[in-house]
C-alpha positions in Angstrom: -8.2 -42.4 50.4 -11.6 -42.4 51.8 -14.8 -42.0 50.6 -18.0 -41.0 51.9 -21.7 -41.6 50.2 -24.0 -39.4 51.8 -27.8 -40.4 50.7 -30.3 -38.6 53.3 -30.1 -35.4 50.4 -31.8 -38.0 48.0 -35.3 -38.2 47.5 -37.2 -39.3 49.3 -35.5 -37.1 52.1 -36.0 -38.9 54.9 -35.2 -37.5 58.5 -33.5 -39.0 61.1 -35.1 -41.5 63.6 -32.7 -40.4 66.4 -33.5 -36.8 65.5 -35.9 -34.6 67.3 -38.6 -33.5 64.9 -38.6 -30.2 67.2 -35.4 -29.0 65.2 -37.3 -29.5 62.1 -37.3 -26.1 60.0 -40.2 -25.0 58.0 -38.4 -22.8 55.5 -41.3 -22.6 52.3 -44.7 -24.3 52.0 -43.7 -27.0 49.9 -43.1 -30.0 52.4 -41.1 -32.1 49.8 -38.4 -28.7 49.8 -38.5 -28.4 53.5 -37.9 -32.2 53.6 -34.8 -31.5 51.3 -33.5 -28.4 53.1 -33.6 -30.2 56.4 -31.5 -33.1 55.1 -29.2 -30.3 53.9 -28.8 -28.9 57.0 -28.2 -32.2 59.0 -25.6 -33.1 56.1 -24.2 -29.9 56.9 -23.8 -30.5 60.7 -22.1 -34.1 59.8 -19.4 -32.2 57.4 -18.6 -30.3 60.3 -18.4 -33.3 63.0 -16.0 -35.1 60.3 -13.7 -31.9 59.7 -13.5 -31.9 63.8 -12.5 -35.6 63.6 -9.6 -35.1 60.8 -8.0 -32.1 63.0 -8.6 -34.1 65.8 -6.7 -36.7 64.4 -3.8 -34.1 63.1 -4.7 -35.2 59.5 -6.9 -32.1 58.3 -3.5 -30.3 56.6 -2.7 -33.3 54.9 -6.2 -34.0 53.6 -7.9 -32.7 49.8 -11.5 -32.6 50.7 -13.8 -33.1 47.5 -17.6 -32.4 47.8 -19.8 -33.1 44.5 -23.4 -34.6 43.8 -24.3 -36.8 41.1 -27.1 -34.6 40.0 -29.5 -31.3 40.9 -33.4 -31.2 41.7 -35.8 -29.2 39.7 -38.5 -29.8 41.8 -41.5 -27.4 40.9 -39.1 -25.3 38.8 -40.6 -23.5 35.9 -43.5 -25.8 36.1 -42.2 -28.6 36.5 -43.7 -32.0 38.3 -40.3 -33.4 37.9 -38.4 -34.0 41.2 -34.6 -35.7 40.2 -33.1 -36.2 37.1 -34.4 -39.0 36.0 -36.5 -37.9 33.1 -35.7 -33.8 32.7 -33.5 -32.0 30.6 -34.0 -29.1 32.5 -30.8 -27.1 33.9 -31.4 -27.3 37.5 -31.7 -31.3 37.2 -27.8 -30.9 36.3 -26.4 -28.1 38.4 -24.5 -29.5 41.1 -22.2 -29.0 43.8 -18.1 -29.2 43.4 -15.6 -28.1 45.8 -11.8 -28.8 46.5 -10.6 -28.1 50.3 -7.7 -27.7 51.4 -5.8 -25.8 54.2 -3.3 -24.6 51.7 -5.2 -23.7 48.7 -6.9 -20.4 48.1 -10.4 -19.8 48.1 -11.7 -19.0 45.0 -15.1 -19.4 43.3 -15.0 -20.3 39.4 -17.8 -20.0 36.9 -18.3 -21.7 33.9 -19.1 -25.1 31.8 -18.1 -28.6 33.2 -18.6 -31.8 33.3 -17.9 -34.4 36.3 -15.0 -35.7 33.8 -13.2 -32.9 35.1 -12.8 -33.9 38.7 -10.1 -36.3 38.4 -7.9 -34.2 36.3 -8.6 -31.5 38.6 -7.6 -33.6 42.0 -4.1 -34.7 39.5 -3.4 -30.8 39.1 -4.1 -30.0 42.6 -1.5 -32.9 43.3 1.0 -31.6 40.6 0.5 -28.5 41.7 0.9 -28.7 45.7 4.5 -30.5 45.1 6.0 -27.2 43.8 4.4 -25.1 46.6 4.5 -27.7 50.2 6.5 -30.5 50.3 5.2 -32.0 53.3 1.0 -31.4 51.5 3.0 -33.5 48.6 4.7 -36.1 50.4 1.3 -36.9 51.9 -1.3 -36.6 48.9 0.8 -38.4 46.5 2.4 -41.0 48.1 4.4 -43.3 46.2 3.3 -41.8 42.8 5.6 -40.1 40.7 4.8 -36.9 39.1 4.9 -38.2 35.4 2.9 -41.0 35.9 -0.1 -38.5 37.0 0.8 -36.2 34.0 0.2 -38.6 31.9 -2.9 -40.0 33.0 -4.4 -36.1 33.1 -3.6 -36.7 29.1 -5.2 -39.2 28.2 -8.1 -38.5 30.3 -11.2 -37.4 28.8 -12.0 -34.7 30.8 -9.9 -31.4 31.7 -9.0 -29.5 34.7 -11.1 -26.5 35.4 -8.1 -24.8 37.1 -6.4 -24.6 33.6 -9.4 -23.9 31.4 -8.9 -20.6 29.7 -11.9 -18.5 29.8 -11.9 -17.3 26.5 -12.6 -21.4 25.2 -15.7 -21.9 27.4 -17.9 -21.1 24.4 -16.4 -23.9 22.3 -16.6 -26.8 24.4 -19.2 -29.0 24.1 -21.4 -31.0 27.3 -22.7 -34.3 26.6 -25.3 -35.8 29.2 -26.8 -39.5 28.9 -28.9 -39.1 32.0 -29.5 -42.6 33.5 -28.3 -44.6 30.8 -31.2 -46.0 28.5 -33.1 -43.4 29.9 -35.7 -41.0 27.5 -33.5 -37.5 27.1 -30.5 -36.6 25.7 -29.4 -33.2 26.6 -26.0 -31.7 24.6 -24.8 -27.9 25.6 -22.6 -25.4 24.0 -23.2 -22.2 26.1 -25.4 -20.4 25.3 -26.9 -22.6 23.4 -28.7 -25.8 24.1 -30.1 -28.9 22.4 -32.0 -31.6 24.2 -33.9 -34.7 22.5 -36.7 -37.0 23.9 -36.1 -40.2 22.9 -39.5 -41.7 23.7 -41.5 -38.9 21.9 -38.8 -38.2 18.8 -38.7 -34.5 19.7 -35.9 -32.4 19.4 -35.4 -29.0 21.7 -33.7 -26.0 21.5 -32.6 -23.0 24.1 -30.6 -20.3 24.1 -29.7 -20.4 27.9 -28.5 -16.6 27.9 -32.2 -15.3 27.1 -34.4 -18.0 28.1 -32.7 -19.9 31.3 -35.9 -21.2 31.7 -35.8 -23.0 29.0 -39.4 -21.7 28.0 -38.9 -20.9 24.2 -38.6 -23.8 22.2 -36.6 -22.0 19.5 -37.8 -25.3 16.8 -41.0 -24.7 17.3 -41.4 -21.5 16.7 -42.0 -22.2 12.9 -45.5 -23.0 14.2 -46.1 -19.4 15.3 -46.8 -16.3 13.6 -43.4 -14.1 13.3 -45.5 -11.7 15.1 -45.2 -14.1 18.3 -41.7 -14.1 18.2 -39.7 -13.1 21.6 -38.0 -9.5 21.3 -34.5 -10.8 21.3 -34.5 -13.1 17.7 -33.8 -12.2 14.6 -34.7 -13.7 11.4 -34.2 -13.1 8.1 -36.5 -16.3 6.7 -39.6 -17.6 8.1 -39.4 -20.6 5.6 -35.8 -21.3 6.9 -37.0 -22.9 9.5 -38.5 -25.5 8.1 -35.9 -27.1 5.6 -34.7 -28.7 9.1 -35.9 -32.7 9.6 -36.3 -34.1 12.9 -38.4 -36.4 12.8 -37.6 -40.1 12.1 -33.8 -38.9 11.8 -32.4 -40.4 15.4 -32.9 -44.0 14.2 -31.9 -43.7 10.5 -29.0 -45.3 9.6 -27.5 -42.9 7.7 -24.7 -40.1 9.5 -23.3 -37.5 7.5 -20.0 -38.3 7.8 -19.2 -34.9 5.3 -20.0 -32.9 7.9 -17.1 -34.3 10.4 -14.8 -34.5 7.5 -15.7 -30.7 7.0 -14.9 -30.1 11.3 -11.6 -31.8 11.1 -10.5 -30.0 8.0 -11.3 -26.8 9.6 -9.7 -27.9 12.8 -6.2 -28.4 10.6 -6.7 -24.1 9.2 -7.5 -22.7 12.9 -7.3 -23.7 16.4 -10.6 -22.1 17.3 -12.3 -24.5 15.1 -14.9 -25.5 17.5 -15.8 -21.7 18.7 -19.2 -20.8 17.1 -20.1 -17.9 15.4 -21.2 -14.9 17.4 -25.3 -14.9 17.3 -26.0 -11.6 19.1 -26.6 -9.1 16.4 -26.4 -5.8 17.8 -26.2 -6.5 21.6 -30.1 -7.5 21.8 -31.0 -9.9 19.3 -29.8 -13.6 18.1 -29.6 -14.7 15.0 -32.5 -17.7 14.9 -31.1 -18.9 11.2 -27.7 -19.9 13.1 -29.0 -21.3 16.0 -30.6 -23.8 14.2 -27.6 -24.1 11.5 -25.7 -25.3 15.4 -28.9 -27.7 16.4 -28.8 -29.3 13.2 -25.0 -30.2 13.1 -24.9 -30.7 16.7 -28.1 -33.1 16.8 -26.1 -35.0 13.8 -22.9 -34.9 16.4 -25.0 -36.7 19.1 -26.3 -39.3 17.0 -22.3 -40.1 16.5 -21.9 -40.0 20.2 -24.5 -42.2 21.3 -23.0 -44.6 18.9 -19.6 -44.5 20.2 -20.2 -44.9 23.7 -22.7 -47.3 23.0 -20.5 -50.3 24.4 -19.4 -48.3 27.2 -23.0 -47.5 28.7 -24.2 -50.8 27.7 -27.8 -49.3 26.0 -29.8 -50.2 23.4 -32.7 -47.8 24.1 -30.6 -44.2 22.3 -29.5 -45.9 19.8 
């Protein structure tokens, strides 16, 4: 196995001494993005030199190429001053790259929600898979390791292959994010819907990524607007159900409703779609606000459990 850490894409996108600055591009009038693009482009040029070098070397057939990034750049994105992900929530900070290369598998292009947990499971099926279709691929991807000793690491990983995610249970999985442990944000996603909490300011956030990718509309806030103010696409039934919610002060009490999990598993027992929410379009154009917040509030409770169980594991005392 080898392993390559590319960091010229990473702020602050520095190019090349032995580089020419007359094959610098000017693509937009932002230098920081044509600084970024450039490194892109050179990155490019060095995938290429390396794939020459593994045909070269007769070892491109036998070879899973894995690209991925740790995380995205917002940039100036919907306003933002932001550059990495250090301290924003925003969606762009976390989209990211991921691609698995090989001579023998089929191009295809998959949409949906994951999580870098996902690679290694996915490299194990790719592995698992290959030794039913090539031998030879087989023989020189897995070595000495037998079969079930990678089917049972893929589970009791954490994370799960997106070649055998069903499309049909995208909606119910959930997508935790501790960006730069001890950092200020928290950001938990069950798409469409998103909840994000700033640890430093004790202020909770929530988008509904379908209608608002921008994550402009703070959908807890709104109980400080007139109804009249209210986007197109939400329905509510109660303007005063908006503000039985408390999020204030509640991240560092001590109390977790442990009633509500009780309730979760119980369900999970009666129905395997346990974990898929309820449907919050009402009549193809509108979302039903009371429900989106019904979500924030047990999901903001979920988090709080989170944090605490991975608390030894990320070594932070600052989400918590």
């Amino acid at each position: 196995m080898m392993s390559l850490l590319i960091t010229g894409t990473h702020e602050p996108f520095l190019y090349p001494e032995d580089r020419s600055y007359n094959d610098y591009q000017y693509y937009t009038n932002d230098p920081r993005i044509n600084a970024h693009l450039n490194t892109l482009r050179i990155t490019d040029e060095l995938f290429g030199k390396l794939i020459h070098g593994f045909k070269s070397r007769k070892l491109y057939d036998e070879t899973l190429f894995i690209v991925v990034s740790d995380h995205g750049y917002v940039f100036n994105d919907y306003g933002s001053q932001t550059l990495g992900l250090l301290s924003s929530p925003l969606e762009s900070a976390f989209s990211v790259p991921l691609i698995f290369h090989n001579r023998y598998l089929q191009a295809k292009q998959l949409h949906g929600q994951y999580s870098t947990m996902d690679i290694l499971p996915t490299i194990m099926d790719i592995l698992l898979s290959s030794s039913k279709k090539n031998k030879k691929l087989t023989d020189q991807l897995l070595s000495s390791v037998e079969n079930q000793q990678l089917k049972t690491i893929l589970y009791l990983y954490e994370g799960t292959s997106i070649l055998r995610r069903r499309v049909e249970e995208e909606s119910i999985r959930y997508i935790f994010n501790l960006a730069n442990p001890g950092n200020s944000f928290l950001s938990i996603k069950q798409y469409p819907r998103k909840l994000t909490y700033d640890i430093t300011n004790d202020e909770v956030h929530l988008y509904h990524l379908q209608y608002d990718p921008f994550e402009s509309i703070d959908l807890i806030n709104l109980s400080n607007q007139p109804i009249d103010n209210y986007p197109s696409w939400i329905h509510i039934n109660h303007h005063k159900q908006i503000l039985k919610y408390r999020w204030k002060g509640r991240w560092i009490s001590k109390t977790i409703r442990i009633n509500m999990f009780s309730q979760i598993l119980s369900e999970k027992k009666k129905n395997n779609h346990w974990l898929r929410p309820k449907s919050v379009i009402l009549n193809n154009s509108k979302i039903d606000l009371d429900e989106m917040l019904n979500w924030a509030d047990r999901t903001f409770e979920l988090t709080r459990l989170w944090t605490k169980l991975i608390f030894k594991r990320y070594r932070t005392n600052n989400t918590t």
